[in-house]
C-alpha positions as CSV (number, residue, x, y, z in Angstrom):
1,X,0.0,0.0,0.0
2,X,1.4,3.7,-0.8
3,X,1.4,5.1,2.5
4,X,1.2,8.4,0.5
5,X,-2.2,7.1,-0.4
6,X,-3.4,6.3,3.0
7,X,-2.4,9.3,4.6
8,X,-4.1,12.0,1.8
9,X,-6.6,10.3,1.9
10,X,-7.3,10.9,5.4
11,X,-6.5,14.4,5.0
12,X,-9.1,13.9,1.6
13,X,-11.9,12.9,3.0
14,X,-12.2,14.5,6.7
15,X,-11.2,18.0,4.8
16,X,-14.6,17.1,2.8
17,X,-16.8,16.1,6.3
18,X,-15.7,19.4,8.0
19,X,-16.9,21.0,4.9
20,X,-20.1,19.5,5.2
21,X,-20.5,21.9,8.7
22,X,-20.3,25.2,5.8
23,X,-23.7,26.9,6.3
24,X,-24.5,25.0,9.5
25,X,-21.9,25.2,12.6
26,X,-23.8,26.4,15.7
27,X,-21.9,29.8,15.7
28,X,-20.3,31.6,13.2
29,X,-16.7,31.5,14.8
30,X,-16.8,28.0,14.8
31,X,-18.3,28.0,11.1
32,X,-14.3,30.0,10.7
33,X,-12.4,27.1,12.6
34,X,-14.1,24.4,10.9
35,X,-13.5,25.8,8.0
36,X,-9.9,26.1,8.3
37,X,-9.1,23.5,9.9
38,X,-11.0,21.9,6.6
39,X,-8.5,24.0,4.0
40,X,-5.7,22.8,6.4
41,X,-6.5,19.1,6.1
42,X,-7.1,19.5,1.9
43,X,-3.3,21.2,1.7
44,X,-2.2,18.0,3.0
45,X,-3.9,15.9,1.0
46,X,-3.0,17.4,-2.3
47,X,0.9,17.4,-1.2
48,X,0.4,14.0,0.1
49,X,-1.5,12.6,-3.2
50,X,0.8,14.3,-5.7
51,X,3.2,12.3,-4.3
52,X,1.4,8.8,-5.1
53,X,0.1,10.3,-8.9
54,X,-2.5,13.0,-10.1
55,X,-4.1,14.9,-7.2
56,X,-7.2,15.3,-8.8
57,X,-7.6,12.4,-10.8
58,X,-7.2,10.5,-7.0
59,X,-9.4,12.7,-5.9
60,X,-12.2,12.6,-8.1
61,X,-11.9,9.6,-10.6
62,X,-11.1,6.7,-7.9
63,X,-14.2,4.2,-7.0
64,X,-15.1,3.5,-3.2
65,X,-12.8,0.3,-3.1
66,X,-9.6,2.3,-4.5
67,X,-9.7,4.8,-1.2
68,X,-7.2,3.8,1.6
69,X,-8.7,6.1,4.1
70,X,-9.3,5.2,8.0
71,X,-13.2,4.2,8.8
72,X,-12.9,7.2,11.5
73,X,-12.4,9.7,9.6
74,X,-15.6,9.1,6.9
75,X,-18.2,9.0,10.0
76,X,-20.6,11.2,9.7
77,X,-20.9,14.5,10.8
78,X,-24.1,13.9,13.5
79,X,-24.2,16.6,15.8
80,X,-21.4,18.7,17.3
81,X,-20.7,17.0,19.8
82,X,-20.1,14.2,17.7
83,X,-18.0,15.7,15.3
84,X,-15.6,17.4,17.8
85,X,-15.2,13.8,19.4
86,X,-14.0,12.3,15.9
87,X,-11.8,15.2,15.7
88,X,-10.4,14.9,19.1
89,X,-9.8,10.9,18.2
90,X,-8.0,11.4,14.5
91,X,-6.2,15.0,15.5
92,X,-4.7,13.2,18.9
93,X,-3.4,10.6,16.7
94,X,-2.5,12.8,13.8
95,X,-0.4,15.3,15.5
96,X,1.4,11.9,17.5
97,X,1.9,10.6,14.1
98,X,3.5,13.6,12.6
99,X,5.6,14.3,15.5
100,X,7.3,10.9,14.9
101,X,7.7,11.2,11.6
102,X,9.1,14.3,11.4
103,X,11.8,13.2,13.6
104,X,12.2,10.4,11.8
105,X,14.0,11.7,9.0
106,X,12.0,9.4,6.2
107,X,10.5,10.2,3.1
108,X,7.6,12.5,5.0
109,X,9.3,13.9,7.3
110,X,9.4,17.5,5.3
111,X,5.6,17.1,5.2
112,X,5.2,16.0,8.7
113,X,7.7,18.8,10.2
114,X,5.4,21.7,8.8
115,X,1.7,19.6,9.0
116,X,2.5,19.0,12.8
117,X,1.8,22.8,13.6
118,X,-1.3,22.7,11.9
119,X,-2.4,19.1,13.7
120,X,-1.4,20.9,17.0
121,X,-3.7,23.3,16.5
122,X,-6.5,20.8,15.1
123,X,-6.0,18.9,18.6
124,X,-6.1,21.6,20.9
125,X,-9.3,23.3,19.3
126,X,-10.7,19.2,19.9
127,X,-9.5,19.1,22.9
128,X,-11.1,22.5,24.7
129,X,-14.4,21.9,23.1
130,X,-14.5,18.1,24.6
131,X,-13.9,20.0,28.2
132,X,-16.5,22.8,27.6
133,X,-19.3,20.1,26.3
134,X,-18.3,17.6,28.3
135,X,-18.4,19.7,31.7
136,X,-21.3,21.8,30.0
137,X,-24.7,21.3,30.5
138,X,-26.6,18.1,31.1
139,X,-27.2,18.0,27.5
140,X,-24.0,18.5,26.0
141,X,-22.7,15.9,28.4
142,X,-25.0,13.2,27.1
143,X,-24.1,13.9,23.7
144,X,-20.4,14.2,24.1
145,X,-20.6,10.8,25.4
146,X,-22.7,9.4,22.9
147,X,-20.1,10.5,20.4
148,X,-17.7,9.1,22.1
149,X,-19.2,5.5,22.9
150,X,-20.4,5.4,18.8
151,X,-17.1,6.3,17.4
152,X,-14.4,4.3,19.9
153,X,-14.9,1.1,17.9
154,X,-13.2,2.9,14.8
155,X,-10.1,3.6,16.1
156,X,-8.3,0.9,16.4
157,X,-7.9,1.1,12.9
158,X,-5.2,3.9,13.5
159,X,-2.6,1.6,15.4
160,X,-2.6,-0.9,12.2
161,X,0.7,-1.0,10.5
162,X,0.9,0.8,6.9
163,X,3.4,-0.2,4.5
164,X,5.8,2.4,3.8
165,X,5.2,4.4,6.8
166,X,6.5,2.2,9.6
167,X,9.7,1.1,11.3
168,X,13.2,2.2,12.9
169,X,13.8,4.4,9.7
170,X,10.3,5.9,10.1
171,X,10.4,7.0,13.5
172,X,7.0,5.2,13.9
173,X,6.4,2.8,16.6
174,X,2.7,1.6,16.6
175,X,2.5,0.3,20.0
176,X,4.0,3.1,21.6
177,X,1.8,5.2,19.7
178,X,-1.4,3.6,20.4
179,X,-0.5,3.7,24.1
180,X,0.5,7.6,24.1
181,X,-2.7,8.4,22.1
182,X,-4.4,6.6,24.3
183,X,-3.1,8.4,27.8
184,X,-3.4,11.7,26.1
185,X,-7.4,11.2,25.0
186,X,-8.1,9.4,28.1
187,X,-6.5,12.6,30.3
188,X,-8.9,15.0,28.5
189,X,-11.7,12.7,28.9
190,X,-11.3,12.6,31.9
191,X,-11.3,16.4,32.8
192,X,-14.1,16.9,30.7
193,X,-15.9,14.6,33.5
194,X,-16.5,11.9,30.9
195,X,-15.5,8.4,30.1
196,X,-14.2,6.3,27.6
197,X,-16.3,2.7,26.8
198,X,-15.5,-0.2,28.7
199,X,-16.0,-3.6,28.3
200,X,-13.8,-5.9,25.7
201,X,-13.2,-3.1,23.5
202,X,-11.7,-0.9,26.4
203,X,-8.3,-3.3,25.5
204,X,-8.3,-4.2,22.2
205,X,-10.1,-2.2,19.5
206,X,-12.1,-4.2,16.5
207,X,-9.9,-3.0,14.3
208,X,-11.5,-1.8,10.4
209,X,-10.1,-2.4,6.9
210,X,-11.0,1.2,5.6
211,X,-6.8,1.0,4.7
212,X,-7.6,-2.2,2.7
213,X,-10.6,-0.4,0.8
214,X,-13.9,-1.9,3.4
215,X,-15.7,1.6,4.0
216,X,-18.7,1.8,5.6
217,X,-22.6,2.4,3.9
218,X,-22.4,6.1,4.9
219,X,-18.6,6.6,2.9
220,X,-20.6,6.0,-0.6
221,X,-22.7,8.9,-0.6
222,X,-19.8,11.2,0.4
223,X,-17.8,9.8,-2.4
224,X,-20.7,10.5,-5.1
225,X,-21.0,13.9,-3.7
226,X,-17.6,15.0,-3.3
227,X,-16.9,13.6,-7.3
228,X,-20.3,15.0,-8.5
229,X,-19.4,17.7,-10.6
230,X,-16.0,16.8,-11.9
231,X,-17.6,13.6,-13.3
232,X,-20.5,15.3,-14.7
233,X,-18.0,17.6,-16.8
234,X,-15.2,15.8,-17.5
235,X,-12.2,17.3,-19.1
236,X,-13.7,21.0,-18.0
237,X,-11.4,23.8,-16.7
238,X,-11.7,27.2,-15.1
């Protein structure tokens, strides 16, 4: 697998759910830090899947099955609460990821070393809205931990290996990341008076196979949407 691949395409497609909040974010500065946060994740994407072939033509032109994306990150948007949970699960492991690999020295490391003060800023917006809705009202509690229980099960996809990206010469250790993502979201969590699921899943995630191209139902209409109008005019230019 092009690791390239994987990682734009997580970039890709959660650029295109935050998107999705354009019009509808419950206050207009957040409507801003969506947004940007969006145009952040796309930048990567396009450096990231220039480097595997045609930006757009991965972009637009691929079927469901030919996307290496994690599940996570093509969830739904649901309500706020449930969308600032994804993001406090992917950007968490994002900005981990990034830190690694841009002390790595391999073949992203340039990428990683200027994405990871982006990510750092993706997490910490996550992470103070987790605390304010967690430790909100009654409502905004229930729903911040409805997110969270829903989602968990989707990310132990992040702590499979991907060719190309890991071992000694990548700076990436999988275990030790899972176990430092997992500290880190557990701390906030925690402070936003909240908890993560327990049971069997509390020590071993189901893992997905969104990185060997298994998406989930909901991933199919984003695809047709996103790919609408460069497939309805093929060939067409500004």
């Amino acid at each position: 697998m092009n690791a390239a691949l994987a990682l734009g395409d997580d970039a890709l497609v959660l650029s295109h759910r935050l998107g999705e909040w354009a019009g509808h974010a419950p206050v207009l500065e957040e409507e801003v830090a969506l947004a940007n946060i969006a145009l952040d994740l796309l930048g990567q994407a396009r450096v990231l899947l220039s480097l595997a072939g045609d930006e757009d033509e991965l972009a637009y032109l691929r079927e469901e099955r030919a996307f290496r994306n994690l599940q996570l990150v093509e969830q739904p948007n649901g309500d706020f609460a449930h969308t600032i949970v994804r993001q406090l699960y992917f950007s968490v492991y994002q900005h981990l990821l990034y830190e690694r690999l841009a002390a790595g020295g391999g073949a992203f490391a340039p990428l990683a070393a200027k994405a990871v003060k982006e990510v750092a800023y993706h997490r910490d917006h996550a992470e103070q809205w987790v605390l304010r809705l967690g430790d909100g009202t009654e409502e905004s509690h229930r729903r911040t931990q409805a997110g969270l229980d829903a989602l968990w099960r989707f990310t132990g996809e992040m702590f499979q290996p991907v060719e190309g990206l890991d071992g000694p010469d990548s700076g990436v250790d999988r275990e030790e990341l899972r176990t430092t993502w997992l500290t880190a979201v557990t701390e906030t969590v925690e402070r936003a008076t909240l908890n993560l699921p327990t049971g069997p899943q509390s020590g071993g995630w189901a893992a997905g196979a969104g990185r060997q191209g298994l998406h989930t139902e909901p991933f199919g209409r984003m695809i047709a949407e996103m790919q609408h109008l460069h497939r309805s005019h093929p060939g067409a230019s500004w």
